[in-house]
N, C-alpha and C positions, 0 to 999 in steps of 0.2 A: 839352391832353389829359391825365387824368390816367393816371402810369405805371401800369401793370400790375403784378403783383406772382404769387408762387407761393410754395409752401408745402406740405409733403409728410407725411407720416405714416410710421411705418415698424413693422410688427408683427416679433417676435424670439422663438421659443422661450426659454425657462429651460431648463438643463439642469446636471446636478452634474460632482463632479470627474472619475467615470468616462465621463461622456459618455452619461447616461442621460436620455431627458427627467424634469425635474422641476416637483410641482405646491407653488409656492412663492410663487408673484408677490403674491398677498394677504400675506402675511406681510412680504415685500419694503414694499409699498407703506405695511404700515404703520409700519416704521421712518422711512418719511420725514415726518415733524409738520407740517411745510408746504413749500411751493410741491413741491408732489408733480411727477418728473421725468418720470412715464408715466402711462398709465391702463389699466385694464383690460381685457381682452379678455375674449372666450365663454370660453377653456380659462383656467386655474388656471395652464398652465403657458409660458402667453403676456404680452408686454407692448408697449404700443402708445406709441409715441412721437411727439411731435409737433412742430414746428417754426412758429414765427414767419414771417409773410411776409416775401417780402424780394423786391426789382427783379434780384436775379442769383439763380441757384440754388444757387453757392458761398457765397452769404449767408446760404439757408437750410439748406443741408446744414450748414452749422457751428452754427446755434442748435439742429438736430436733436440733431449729437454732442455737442453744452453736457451735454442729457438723458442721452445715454447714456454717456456719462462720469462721472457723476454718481450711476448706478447701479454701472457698471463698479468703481470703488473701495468702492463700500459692500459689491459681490458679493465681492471679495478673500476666495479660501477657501472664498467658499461658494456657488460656480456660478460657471456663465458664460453669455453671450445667441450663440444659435447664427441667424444670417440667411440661413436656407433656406427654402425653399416649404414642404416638408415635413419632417419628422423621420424621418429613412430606414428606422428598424425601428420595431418594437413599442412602444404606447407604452398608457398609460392616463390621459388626460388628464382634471381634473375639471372640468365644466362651471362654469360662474360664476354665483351664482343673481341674474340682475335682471331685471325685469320684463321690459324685452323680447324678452330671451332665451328667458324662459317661453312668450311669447303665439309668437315665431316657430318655436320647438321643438313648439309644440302646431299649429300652422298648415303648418309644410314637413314634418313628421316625422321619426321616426329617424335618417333622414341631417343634420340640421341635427346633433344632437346631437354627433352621429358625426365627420360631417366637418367643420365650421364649426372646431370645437376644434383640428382638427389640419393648420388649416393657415394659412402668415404670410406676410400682402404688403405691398407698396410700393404707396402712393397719392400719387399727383401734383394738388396743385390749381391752376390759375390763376384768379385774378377776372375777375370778369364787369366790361364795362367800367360806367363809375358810373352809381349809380339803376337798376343790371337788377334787381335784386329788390327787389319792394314787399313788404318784411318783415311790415307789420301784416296787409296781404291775402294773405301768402303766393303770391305770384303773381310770375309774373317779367312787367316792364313791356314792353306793346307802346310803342316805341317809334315818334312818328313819323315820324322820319327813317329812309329805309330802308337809308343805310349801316349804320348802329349793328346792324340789324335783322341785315342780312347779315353782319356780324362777329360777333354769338354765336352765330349756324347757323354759320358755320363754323368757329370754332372748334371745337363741337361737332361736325360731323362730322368734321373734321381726326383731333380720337381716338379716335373710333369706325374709323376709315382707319387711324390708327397702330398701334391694336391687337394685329393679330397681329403687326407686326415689334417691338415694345417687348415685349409678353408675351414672345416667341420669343428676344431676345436677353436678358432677365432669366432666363430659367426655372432653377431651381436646385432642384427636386422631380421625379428619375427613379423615386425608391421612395414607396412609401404601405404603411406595417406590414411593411415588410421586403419587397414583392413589387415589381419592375420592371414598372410600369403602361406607361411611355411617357417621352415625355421633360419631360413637364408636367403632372404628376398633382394642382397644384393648379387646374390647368385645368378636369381631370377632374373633379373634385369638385365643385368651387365654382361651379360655372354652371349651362346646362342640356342639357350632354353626356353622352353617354353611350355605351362602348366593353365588349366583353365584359361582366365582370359588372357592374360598377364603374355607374351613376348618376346623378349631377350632383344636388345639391341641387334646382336649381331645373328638375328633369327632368321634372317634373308640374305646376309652376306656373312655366312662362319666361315669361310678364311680369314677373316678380319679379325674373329674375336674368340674363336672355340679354342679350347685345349686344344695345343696343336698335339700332332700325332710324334710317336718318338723317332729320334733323328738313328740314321745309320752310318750317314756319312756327314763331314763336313763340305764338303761338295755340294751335298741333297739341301744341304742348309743355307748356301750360297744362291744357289739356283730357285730356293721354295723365295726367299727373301725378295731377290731382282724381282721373279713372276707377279709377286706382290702388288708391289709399288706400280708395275705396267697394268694390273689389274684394278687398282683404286685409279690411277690416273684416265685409264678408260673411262670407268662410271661419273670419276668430275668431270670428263669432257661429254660425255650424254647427258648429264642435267644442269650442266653450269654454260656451257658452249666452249667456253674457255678455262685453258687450265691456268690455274696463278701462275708465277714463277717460282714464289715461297713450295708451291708442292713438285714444279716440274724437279726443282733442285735441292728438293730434302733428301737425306739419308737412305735409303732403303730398306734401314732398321726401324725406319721413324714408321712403318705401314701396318703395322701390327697390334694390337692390345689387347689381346687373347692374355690367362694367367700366367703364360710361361713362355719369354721371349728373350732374344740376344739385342741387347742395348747398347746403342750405337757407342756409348761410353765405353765399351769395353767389359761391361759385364753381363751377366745371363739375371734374367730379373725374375722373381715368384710373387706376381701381383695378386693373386686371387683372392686373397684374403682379407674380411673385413678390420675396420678398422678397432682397435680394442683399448682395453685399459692398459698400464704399463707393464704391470707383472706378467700379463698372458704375453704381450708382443714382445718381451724380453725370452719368456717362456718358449716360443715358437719359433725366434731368429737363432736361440741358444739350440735347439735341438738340430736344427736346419745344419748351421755352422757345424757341429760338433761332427754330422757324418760327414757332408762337404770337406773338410780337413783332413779324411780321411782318402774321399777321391783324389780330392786334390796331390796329394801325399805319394797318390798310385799305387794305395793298397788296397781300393776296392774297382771291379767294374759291374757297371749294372747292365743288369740284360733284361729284357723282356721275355715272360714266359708264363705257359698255360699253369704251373705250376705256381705261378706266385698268386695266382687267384684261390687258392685253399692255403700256401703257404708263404702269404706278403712278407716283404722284408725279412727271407730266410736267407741265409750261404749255401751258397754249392761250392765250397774251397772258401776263391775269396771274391765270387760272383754273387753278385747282390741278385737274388731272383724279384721282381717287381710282375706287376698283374698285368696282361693284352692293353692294350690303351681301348677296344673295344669294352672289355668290363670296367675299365673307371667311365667311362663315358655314358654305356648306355644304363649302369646299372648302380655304380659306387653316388655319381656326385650328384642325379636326381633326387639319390633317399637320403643326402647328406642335405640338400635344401630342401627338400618340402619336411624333414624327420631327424635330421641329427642324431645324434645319439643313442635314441630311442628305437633304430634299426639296427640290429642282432648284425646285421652284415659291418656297417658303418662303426660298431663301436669296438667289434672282430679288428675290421682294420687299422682303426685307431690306436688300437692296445698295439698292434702290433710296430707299426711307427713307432709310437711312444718306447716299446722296449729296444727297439735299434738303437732310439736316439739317445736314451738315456745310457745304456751300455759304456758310451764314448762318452757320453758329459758326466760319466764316474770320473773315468781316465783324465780327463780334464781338467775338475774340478768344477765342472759347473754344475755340481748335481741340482743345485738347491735350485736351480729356475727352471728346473722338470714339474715343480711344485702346483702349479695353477694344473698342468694336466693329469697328473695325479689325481688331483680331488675330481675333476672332471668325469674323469673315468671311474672313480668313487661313488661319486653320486648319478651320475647318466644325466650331468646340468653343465650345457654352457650358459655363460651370457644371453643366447636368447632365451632359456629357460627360465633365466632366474627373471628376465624382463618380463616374460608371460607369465611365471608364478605371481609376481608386484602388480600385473595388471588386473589377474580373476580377482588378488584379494581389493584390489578395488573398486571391482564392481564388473569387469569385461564380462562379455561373454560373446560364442562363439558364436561367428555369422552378423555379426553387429560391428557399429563402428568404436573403434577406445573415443572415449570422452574427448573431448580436449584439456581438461582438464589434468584427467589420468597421462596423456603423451607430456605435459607440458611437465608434470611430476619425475617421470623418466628422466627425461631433459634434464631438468635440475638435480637430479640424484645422481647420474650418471656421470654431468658435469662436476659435481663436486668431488667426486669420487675421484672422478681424473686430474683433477688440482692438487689431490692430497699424496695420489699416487708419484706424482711428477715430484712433488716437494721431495717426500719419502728416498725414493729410487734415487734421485739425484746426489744427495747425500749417504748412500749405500754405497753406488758408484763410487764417488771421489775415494772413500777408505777403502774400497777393495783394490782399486788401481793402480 
C-alpha cells in the first residue's frame, strides 16, 4: 500500500516594529531572486507558507519553518510574521491584484474585499490514496473496489466531523478591527455565518464557502464539483459580462473554499482553522494524521449518525459514529465562534476528539503533541482566551474598541512568541527525525 503523506500551508500577517499591520509582503518577496520561501496572499500584508509532504507531521512542520525562517532573518529590523486569525485592531490592508482575486471580488462582493484580506489560516492536507485523481479529466476516479471507495468518503467526512473541534481548539481571532466579535471571528467572516452585523463572505453564496455536507458517494462528489464551477462561471458572466479564460479553464476543484475540500493536487484539504503558534498547529495536524492513518489503513469507517450527537467519536465495531452535519452546522460551530470552549456542548465535543485522537498518537508515539490541547481542555482557554484575558488586564472592556495601543501589544507578543516557537520546534524536529 502506498504511505500516505500530509502537508500544510500556513498564512501569517506582516506587521512592523510597533506592532502595526504592515502592507509589505510584495516587496518582501521580491528580495528573494529565487526558490521564493512564501507566496502571496489576497492582502499585501499576508504571506502564505507551504510545506513539502512528509509520512509524519513533524516532517512537515519542519520543511514549513525551513520557509519561515528563511524570511524571519531576512525580516531582522524590519517586521515580524504575527500567526493570528485576525489582526486584533484597525488595519488597512492592500488587496493583491491577480486575476482571481478580481473575478472572486467581483462575484462575492465587498466582503471578499474586506474580509478575505484580513484574515490567516492553517490548512492541513492529506493525499488521496494512489490514482484518486484523474488529473487530465479532472475527475477523482470511481474506484472499483469498494474499500478504496469507502476510504476517501471517509476520510472526507472525518473532517468535515473534525471541524468544529480543530476550528475551536486553533481559534486565535477574538477581535476583528478592534471590536470583540466572538471567540472566532475568522469563522465569522470567512464562511457563510452570520451574527449581529458582521456577514460571512459566503453568506449569499454558501455553496462556495459553508461546510460542505457529507459525501456518500464518489460520484455525488464529481457531480457536486462540475455543478460548481457551471454555477460560479454563471454569476462572472452576470456581473463581469465576460468570463476570463483563466476561469473558463480552471480546475473544477479550483471553485470551492468552504473548510473541507478535494484539492485539485490530489489531496482532501481542512482549511478552517485559524492560524496559530507552532506547538498547537503541530498539536492539531498530529491528532488529525493520527486517526487519518487509521482510515487510511482501512480500519476505520466513518458514518454519520443521530447517535454521534450524544455519543461523537464513539465505535460501533470499527464504525466511527460522527454527529448529522445538521448538528455541527446549525448548533456545534456557531457556539464554537461566538463561545469556544466556554459551551458545555463545544468543549463535550472537544474532549471527545481529543480522546480519539490521542488514543492513536499513544500508538504512534506522538503522544507528546496532544499537549497544547490537554491544558486547553484543562483550563477552558484557547489562544483567543488568553488574548482577551491580556487585553481586560490592559484596560479593554466590553462593547468598546481595544486601544491601539493594547492590538499593537498583541501583535508584538504574539509575534515573538512565534519566532521563538519556530526557533524551538525546528530544533526538536531535526533530533526527533
Amino acid at each position: 500500500m502506498k504511505r500516505h503523506t500530509v502537508g500544510f500551508e500556513l498564512e501569517v500577517f506582516l506587521i512592523d516594529d510597533d506592532g502595526n499591520l504592515m502592507n509589505g509582503a510584495r516587496r518582501i518577496h521580491k528580495r528573494f531572486k529565487s526558490r521564493k520561501p512564501f507566496v502571496m496572499e489576497v492582502g499585501d500584508s499576508m504571506l502564505e507558507f507551504n510545506s513539502m509532504p512528509h509520512a509524519r507531521s513533524l516532517g512537515s512542520i519542519r520543511n514549513l519553518f525551513y520557509h519561515v525562517n528563511r524570511v524571519e532573518k531576512m525580516l531582522k529590523g524590519d517586521g515580524y510574521l504575527l500567526p493570528l486569525g485576525t489582526y486584533p485592531g484597525r488595519s488597512e490592508p492592500f488587496m493583491v491584484n491577480k486575476p482571481w482575486y478580481r473575478v472572486q471580488d467581483a462575484v462575492l462582493g465587498p466582503a471578499f474585499r474586506q474580509y478575505a484580506s484580513r484574515v490567516c489560516g492553517f490548512h492541513f492536507h492529506i493525499d488521496l490514496p494512489k490514482g484518486a485523481m484523474l488529473y487530465k479529466d479532472k475527475l477523482l476516479r470511481i474506484y472499483k473496489g469498494p474499500e478504496t471507495r469507502r476510504t476517501v468518503i471517509s476520510q472526507y467526512n472525518f473532517l468535515i466531523a473534525a471541524d468544529p473541534a480543530v476550528s475551536c481548539f486553533l481559534q486565535s481571532s477574538p477581535f476583528y478591527e478592534g471590536r470583540h466579535v466572538g471567540k472566532d471571528a475568522r469563522m465569522l467572516l470567512y464562511r457563510d455565518l452570520k451574527h449581529s452585523h458582521l456577514a460571512g463572505v459566503y453568506h449569499e453564496l454558501t455553496e462556495f464557502g459553508r461546510l460542505p455536507r457529507y459525501a456518500s458517494t464518489l460520484t455525488d462528489l464529481n457531480h457536486l464539483t462540475a455543478t460548481r464551477k457551471k454555477r460560479f462561471i454563471s454569476n462572472v458572466r452576470e456581473v463581469m459580462g465576460k468570463v476570463p479564460l483563466s476561469v473558463r479553464n480552471a480546475n473544477p476543484f479550483n471553485f470551492f473554499w468552504g473548510p473541507v475540500r478535494i484539492n485539485k493536487l490530489g489531496t482532501i484539504e481542512q482549511r478552517g482553522m485559524d492560524a496559530n503558534h507552532p506547538r498547537v498547529l503541530l498539536g492539531a495536524s498530529s491528532a488529525l494524521n493520527a486517526v487519518l492513518k487509521r482510515i487510511y489503513a482501512k480500519e476505520i469507517v466513518v458514518r454519520p449518525s443521530d447517535d454521534g450527537i450524544r455519543k461523537p467519536f464513539k465505535f460501533d465495531g470499527h464504525v466511527l459514529l460522527v454527529p448529522p452535519h445538521s448538528y455541527i452546522t446549525n448548533t456545534l460551530l456557531p457556539a464554537v465562534a461566538l463561545n469556544g470552549l466556554e459551551d458545555a456542548r463545544v468543549r463535550a465535543y472537544c474532549t471527545a476528539f481529543h480522546k480519539l485522537a490521542y488514543s492513536f498518537q499513544k500508538d504512534h508515539g506522538s503522544a507528546m503533541f496532544a499537549q497544547p490541547f490537554r491544558e486547553m481542555l484543562s483550563s477552558g482557554k484557547t489562544i483567543s482566551d488568553e488574548i482577551l484575558a491580556y487585553a481586560r488586564k490592559r484596560g479593554f472592556r466590553e462593547g468598546e474598541e481595544l486601544a491601539p495601543s493594547v492590538a499593537q501589544a498583541i501583535a508584538l507578543r504574539h509575534a515573538h512568541q512565534f519566532r521563538r516557537e519556530v526557533e524551538v520546534l525546528s530544533i526538536v524536529a531535526k533530533d526527533l527525525l
